[in-house]
N, C-alpha and C positions, 0 to 999 in steps of 0.2 A: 383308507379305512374310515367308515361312519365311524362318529363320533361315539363311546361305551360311555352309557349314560345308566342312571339308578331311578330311574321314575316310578314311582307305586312303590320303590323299597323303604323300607323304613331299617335304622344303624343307629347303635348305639356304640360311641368312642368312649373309652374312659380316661382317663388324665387328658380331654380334653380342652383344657381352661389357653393351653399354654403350648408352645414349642410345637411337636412334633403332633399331640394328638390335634391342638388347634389346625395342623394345615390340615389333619387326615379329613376334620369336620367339614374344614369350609370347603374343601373339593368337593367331598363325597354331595352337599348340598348344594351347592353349583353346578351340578350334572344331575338334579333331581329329586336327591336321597331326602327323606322326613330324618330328621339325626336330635339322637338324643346324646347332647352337649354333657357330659359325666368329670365330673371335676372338684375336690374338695377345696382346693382354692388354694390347697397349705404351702408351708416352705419345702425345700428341698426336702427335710427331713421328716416333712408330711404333719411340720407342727401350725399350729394356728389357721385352722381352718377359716376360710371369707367363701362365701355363696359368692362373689360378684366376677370372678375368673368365668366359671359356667357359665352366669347371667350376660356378662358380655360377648362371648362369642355366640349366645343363643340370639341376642338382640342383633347381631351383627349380619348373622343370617336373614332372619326377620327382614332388616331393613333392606338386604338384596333381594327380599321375594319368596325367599325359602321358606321353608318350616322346620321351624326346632325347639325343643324346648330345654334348660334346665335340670339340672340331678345333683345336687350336691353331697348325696352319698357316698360314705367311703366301701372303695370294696374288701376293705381290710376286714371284713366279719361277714357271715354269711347271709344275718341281716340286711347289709349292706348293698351285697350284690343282688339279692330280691327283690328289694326296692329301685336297684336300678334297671335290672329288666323290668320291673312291673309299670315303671315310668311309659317305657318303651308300650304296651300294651293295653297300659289305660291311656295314653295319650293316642296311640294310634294301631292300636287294637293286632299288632304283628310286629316281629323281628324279625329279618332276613340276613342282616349283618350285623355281626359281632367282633369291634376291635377294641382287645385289650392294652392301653400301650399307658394307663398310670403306674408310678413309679415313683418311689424314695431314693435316696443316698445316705448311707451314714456312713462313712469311712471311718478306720480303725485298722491297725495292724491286728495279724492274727493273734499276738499275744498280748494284743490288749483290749481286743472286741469284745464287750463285754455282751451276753446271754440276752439282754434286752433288744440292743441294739438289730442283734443277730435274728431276732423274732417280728420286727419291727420291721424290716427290709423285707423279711418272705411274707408278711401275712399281706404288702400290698401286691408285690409284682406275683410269686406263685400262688399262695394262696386265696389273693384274689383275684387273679384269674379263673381256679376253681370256684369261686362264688358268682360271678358270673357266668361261665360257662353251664355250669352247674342247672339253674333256671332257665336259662337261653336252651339248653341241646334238646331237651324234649321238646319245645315249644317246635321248633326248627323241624325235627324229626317226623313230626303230627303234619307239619307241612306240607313235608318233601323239600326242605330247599331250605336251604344256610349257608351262609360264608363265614369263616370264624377266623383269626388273625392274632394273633399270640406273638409278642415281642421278646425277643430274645437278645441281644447282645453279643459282639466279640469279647467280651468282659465273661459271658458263659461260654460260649467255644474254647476262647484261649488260655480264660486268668489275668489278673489283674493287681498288683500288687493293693492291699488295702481295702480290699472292699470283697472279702469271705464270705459275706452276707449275700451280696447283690449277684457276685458270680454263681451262688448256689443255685438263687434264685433261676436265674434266667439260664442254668444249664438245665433245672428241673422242668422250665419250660416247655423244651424239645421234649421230654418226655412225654409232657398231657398230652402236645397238640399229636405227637405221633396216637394215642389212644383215641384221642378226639377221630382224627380222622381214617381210623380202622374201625372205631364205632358208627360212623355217620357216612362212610362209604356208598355204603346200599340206600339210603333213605337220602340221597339229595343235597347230603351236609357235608361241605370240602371246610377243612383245618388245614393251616400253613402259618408261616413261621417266618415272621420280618425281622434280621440283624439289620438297624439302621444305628447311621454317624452322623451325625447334625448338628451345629454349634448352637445350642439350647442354652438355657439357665444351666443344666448339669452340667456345662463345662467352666461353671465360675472356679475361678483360679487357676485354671489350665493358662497356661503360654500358646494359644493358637496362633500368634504373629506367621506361622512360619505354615498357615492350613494352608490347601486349597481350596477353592469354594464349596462350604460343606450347609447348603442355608438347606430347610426344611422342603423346598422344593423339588430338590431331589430326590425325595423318598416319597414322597407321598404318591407319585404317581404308581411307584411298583404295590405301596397297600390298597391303594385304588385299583389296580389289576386283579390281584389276591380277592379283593371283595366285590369283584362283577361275578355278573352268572355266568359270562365264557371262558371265568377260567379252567383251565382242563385239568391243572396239577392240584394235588392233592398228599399230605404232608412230607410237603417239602423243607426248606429254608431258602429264603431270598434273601442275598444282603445287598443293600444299597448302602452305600461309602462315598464321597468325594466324585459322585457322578459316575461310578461302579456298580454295575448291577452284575451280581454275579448269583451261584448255587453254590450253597454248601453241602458237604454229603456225610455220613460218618463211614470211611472206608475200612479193609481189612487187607491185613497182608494174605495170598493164599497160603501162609504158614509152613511147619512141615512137619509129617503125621508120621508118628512111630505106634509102636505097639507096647511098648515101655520108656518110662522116662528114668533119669537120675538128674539131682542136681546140677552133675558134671556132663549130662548130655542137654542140659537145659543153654547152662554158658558157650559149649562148642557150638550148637547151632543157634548163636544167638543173632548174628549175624542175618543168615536163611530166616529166620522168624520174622526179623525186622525188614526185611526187606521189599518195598513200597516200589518197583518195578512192574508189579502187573495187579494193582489194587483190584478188590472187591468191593463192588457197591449192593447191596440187597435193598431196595429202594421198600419201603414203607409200607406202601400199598401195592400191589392188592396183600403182601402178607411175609414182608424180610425178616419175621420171626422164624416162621417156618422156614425160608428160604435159608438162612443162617446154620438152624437145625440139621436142614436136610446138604446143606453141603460139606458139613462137618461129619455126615455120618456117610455120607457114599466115601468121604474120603478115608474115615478108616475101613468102611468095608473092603475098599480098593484094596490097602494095606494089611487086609488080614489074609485076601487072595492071593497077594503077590507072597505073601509069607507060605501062606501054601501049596504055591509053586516050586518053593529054593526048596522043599521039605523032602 
């Protein structure tokens, strides 16, 4: 296979000073891409902000030949995120790729997270992502053409003991990008959805002695997929893990339909309800809302016919 290269595209990363967003930049710009380097500089906790994280992976490109500039705005406000696509379009007059992968940590158990911390954790990873995407999807739409990339976490899939904050976040995630990309469908703009594991700064104080090789190289290749023009999928979830690339999906039992419930027929067939033998997938696009809907209601109409047969 030729080489999938970004020439003429222009991408904007966010949290990419460091770790996971710094590989997504320098690939993306080593295959061609103009990249806007987006990175408040701060600590884990998103405190004490330094311009010079951005500034160094902007100069880093530079001196390999690329182009990049610079964004030390947070996308914690929606100020923020304006400013960071505007970077993108006064520096080079378009966006075509959008990856959101800045991020905080504040740990706390649930009965002792306090309401700040809790607001502080959404306002970088969900809420701004909506300030970003936010700016970016019209621009993208007027186009015809976007890639947008939304990080999500096995911390939002699964749960995570300690961090109520960050799991909200990135389980809310899947939700935009599902909107993101039933809006942008028709207009040329695919949304998807990267759970990556990668021994970053956010694993300071983990015991990884006992990882596999989990370096940032292993991920960046499948957001570099997500954010070419040949990709075909569209809101999905990729996870990449310990050199694991897999799909997540959110499945359904096909259940079992009555015509009446009681508490005590809820318990006896609790069993049949749960039962994950012949999963449902209603996949995103083109429309597993409605597909959801509409399997749910042939199933009682099934059910109200066969009731009108025993009659």
């Amino acid at each position: 296979m030729a080489e999938l290269r970004y020439d003429n595209r222009v991408a904007v990363v966010t949290g990419a000073g460091r770790g996971l967003g710094r590989a997504y930049a320098l690939m993306l710009a080593a295959r061609g891409a103009k990249v806007v380097v987006n990175d408040t500089g701060g600590t884990l906790t998103g405190d004490d902000p330094n311009v010079a994280a951005a500034q160094e992976v902007a100069a880093e490109i530079t001196a390999a030949g690329g182009e990049a500039v610079a964004c030390a705005e947070s996308v914690s406000t929606a100020a923020g995120g304006q400013a960071v696509i505007g970077s993108a379009l006064d520096h080079f007059g378009r966006i075509d790729i959008l990856i959101h992968n800045a991020g905080t940590v504040r740990r706390g158990s649930l009965k002792e997270m306090s309401y700040e911390d809790f607001d502080a954790v959404l306002d970088v990873h969900l809420r701004g992502a909506f300030h970003v995407v936010r700016p970016a999807f019209p621009v993208m739409c007027d186009a015809g053409y976007g890639r947008i990339v939304l990080t999500s976490s096995i911390g939002g899939l699964y749960g995570n003991h300690g961090v109520a904050n960050y799991a909200a976040a990135k389980a809310g995630l899947v939700g935009l990008s599902n909107v993101v990309a039933l809006e942008g469908a028709a207009e040329g703009v695919l949304c998807n959805v990267i759970v990556p594991s990668a021994v970053t700064r956010m694993a300071d104080g983990l015991d990884i002695s006992a990882y596999p090789p989990m370096g940032t190289e292993l991920v960046a290749p499948v957001v570099g997929f997500l954010a070419h023009e040949s990709c075909p999928i569209n809101g999905e979830m990729l996870i990449a893990i310990a050199g694991r690339v897999a799909r997540a999906v959110v499945a359904e039992t096909p259940g079992v339909q009555r015509l009446s419930w009681t508490v005590e027929d809820v318990a006896e067939q609790l069993y049949a309800i749960r039962d994950l033998s012949a999963p449902l997938v209603f996949p995103v696009v083109p429309n597993g809302h409605a597909d959801h809907i509409r399997y749910s209601f042939e199933s009682a109409a099934w059910a109200i016919r066969e009731s009108a047969h025993h009659v």
